[in-house]
C-alpha positions in Angstrom: 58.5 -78.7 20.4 56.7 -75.8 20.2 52.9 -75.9 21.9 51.0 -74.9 18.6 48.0 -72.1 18.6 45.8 -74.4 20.7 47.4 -73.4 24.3 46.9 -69.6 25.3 49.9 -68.3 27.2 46.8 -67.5 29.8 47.3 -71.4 30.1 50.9 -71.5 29.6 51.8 -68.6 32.5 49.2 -70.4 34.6 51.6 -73.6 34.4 53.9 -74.5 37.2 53.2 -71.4 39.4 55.4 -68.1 38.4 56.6 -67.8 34.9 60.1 -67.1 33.9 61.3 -66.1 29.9 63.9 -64.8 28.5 64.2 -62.5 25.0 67.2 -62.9 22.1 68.0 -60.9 19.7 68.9 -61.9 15.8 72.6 -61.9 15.8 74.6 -59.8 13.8 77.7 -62.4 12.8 78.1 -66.0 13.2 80.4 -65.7 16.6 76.9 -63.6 17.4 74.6 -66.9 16.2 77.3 -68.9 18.1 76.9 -66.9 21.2 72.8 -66.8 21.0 72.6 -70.5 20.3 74.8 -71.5 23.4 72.7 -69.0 25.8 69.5 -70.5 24.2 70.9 -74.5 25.4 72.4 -73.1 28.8 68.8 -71.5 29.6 66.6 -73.7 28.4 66.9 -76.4 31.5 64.9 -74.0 33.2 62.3 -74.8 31.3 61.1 -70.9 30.2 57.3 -70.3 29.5 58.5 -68.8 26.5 61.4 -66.9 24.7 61.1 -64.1 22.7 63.2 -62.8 19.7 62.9 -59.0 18.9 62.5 -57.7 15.5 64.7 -54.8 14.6 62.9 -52.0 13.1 62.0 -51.5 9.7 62.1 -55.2 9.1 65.7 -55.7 8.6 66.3 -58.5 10.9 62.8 -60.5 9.2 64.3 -63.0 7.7 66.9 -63.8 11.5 63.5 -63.4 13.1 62.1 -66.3 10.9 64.8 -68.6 11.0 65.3 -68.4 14.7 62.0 -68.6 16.1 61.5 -71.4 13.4 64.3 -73.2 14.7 63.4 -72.6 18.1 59.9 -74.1 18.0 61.3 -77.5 15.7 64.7 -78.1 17.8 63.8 -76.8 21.3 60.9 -77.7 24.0 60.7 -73.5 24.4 57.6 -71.7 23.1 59.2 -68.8 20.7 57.1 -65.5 20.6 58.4 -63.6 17.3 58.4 -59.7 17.9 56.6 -57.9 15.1 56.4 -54.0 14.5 54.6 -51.8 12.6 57.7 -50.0 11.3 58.4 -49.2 8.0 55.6 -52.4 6.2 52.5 -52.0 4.4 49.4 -54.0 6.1 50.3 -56.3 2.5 53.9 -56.8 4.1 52.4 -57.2 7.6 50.5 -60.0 6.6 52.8 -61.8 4.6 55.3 -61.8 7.6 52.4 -63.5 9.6 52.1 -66.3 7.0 56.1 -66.9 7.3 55.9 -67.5 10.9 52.5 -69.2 10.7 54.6 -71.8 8.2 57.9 -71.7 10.5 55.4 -73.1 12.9 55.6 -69.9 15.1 52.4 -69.2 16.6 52.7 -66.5 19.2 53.9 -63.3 18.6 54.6 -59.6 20.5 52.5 -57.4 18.9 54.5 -53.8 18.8 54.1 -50.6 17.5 58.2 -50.2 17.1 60.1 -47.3 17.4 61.3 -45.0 14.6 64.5 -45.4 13.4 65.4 -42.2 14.6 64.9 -44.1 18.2 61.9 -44.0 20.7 61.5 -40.2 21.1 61.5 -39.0 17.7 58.4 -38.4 16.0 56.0 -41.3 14.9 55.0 -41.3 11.2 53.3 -44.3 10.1 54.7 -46.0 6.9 52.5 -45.6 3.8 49.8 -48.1 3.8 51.0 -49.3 7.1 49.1 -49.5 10.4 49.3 -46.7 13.0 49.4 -48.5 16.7 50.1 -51.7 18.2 46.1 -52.1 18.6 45.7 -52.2 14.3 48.5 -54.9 14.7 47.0 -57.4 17.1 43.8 -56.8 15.3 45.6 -57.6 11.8 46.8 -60.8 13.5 43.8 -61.7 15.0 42.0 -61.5 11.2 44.8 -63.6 10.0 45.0 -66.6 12.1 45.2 -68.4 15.1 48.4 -66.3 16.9 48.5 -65.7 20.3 49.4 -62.1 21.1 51.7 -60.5 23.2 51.9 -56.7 23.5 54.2 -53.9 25.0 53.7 -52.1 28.9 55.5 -49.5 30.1 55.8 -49.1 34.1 56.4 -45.4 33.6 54.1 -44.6 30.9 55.1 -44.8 27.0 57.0 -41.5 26.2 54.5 -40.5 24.0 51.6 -41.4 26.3 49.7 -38.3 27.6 49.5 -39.6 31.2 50.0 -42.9 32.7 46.0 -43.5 32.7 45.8 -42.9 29.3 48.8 -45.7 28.7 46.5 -48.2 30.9 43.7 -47.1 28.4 46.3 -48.3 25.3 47.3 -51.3 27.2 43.6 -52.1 28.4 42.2 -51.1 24.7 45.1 -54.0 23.4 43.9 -56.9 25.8 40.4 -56.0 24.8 41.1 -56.5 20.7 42.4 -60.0 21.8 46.4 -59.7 23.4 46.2 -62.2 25.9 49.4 -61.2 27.9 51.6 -58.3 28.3 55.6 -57.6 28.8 57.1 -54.5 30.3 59.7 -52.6 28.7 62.8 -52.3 31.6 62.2 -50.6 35.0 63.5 -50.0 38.0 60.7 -49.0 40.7 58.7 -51.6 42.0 56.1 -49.6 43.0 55.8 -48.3 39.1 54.8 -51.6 38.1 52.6 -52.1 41.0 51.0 -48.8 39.9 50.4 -50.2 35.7 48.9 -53.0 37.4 46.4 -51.6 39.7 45.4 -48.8 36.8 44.6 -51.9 34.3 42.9 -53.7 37.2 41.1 -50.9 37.8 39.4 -50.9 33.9 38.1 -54.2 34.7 41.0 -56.0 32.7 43.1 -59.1 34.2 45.6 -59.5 31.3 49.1 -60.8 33.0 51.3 -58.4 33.0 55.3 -60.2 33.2 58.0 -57.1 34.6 60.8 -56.8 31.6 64.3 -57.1 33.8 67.6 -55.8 33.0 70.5 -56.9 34.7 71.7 -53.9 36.1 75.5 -54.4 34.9 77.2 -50.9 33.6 75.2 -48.0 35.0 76.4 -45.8 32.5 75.4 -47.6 30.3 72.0 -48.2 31.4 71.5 -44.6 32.1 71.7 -43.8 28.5 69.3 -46.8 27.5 66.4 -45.6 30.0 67.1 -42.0 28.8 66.5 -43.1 25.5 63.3 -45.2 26.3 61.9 -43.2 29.3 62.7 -45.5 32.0 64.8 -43.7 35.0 67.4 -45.2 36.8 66.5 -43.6 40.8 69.6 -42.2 42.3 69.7 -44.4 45.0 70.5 -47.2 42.7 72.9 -45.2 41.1 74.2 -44.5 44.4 74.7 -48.1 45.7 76.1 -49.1 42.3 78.7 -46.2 42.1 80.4 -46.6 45.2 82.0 -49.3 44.2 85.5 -48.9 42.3 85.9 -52.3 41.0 84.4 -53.5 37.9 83.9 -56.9 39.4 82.4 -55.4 42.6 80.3 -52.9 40.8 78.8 -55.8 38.6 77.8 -58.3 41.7 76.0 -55.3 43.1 74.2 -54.7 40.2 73.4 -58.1 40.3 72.5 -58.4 43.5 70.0 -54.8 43.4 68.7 -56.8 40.2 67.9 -59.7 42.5 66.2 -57.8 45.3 63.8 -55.9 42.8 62.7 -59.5 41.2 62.1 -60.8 44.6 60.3 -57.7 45.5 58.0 -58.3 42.3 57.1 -61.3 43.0 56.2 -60.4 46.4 53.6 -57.7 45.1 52.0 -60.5 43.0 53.7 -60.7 39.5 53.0 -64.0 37.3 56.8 -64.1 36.6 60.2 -62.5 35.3 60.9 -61.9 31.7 64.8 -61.0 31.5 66.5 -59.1 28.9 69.6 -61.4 28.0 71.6 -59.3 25.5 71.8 -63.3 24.2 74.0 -63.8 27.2 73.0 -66.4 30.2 75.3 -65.7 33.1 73.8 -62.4 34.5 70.6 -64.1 34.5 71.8 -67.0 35.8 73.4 -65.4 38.8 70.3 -63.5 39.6 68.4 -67.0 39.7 71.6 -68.2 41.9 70.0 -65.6 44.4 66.4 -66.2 44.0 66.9 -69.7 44.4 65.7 -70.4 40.7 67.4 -73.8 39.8 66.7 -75.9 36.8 
């Protein structure tokens, strides 16, 4: 069952040595809510600090959100973290949504500032009577009850960040107003992530910071994604990927680069992995097959 507002994720990440979670999305049909639901049982034997379930922008997917982290935290032994965004809600809606997961007995949430629904590099107007940045979020939910907080990282800076220090300020100025853990969006340079940690470190903040990973499957694929959310793809991954001809071939060495870059994470001193599922298990079950991850 779920773990209730008493236990910090501090507590929870500090649990069993490193930390592994996974994040769903609400699913769009029921062959989607079958899918999501059968990658929820296969992955939860390895007994995740937490799952999280993202929260489409402009609250569309609210009332998915809801059921599914509800469900989560009564049928489950997983800790759900609901996403919630600052797009397109008034603070009145905001706060409302916090008292429908406070009753689905969802206590920890990912506090975001969202991404207009023009995508991540158009323009950011706040909704009328809304809030502006991730920071009035986690404040809002600090004022409204006992939630534990998560917030957004980004390895390579937020696109609309002015440098990558001023991010760490955002990210440092967020841990300070009460998140108590962090999640990256997708990366693919170790050393970028080494280089968000050391800048927060630096500001006299220890807030765990968990590397987002996305099975590298379909490069072309994830090319557009990172163009879309800043994250690069380096050429020498593209590279290695590329040379292969066959779909089959071209995905285990995705998998396998995938593998090498969680390893190499952990070896620079990351709490733990938090994978990007697509609400599929067997990518991220392979790269646990590799890491010797077993359940």
């Amino acid at each position: 069952m779920e773990t209730g507002p008493g236990r910090s994720m501090t507590e929870l990440l500090a649990e069993g040595g490193r930390s592994i979670s996974f994040e769903f999305m609400p699913p769009k049909d029921e062959a989607g809510a079958e899918a999501l639901w059968r990658t929820i049982a296969e992955l939860e034997p390895y007994r995740p600090t937490f799952v999280s379930v993202t929260y489409g922008a402009g609250g569309g997917n609210r009332g998915k959100v809801v059921e599914i982290t509800g469900r989560i935290a009564r049928e489950t032994s997983m800790t759900p973290v609901a996403h919630l965004t600052c797009v397109g809600h008034t603070r009145a809606e905001l706060e409302r949504i916090l008292d429908d997961y406070r009753a689905a007995g969802v206590h920890h949430l990912m506090a975001l500032r969202g991404d207009p629904p023009d995508g991540p590099r158009a323009e950011w107007t706040p909704t009328e009577g809304g809030l502006t940045y991730a920071l009035d979020l986690v404040e809002l939910a600090r004022s409204r009850g006992d939630f534990r907080i998560g917030v957004a990282a980004f390895p390579e800076g937020h696109p609309n960040a002015a440098s990558r220090n001023a991010d760490a300020d955002v990210l440092v100025a967020k841990a300070r107003a009460g998140a108590e853990f962090a999640v990256t969006q997708m990366f693919f340079r170790v050393e970028d992530y080494v280089d968000l940690v050391r800048r927060v470190r630096e500001r006299g903040v220890d807030i765990p910071i968990l590397p987002g990973i996305m099975p590298i499957l379909n490069v072309s694929a994830l090319k557009r994604q990172g163009e879309l959310i800043g994250a690069d793809v380096p050429d020498d991954v593209v590279r290695r990927i590329t040379r292969h001809d066959d779909p089959a071939a071209v995905r285990a060495e995705g998998i396998a680069v995938s593998s090498e870059m969680c390893e190499q994470l952990l070896e620079a001193g990351a709490p733990g992995l938090h994978f990007y599922t697509l609400n599929r298990s067997k990518a991220t079950r392979e790269i646990f097959e590799r890491l010797a991850i077993t359940v």
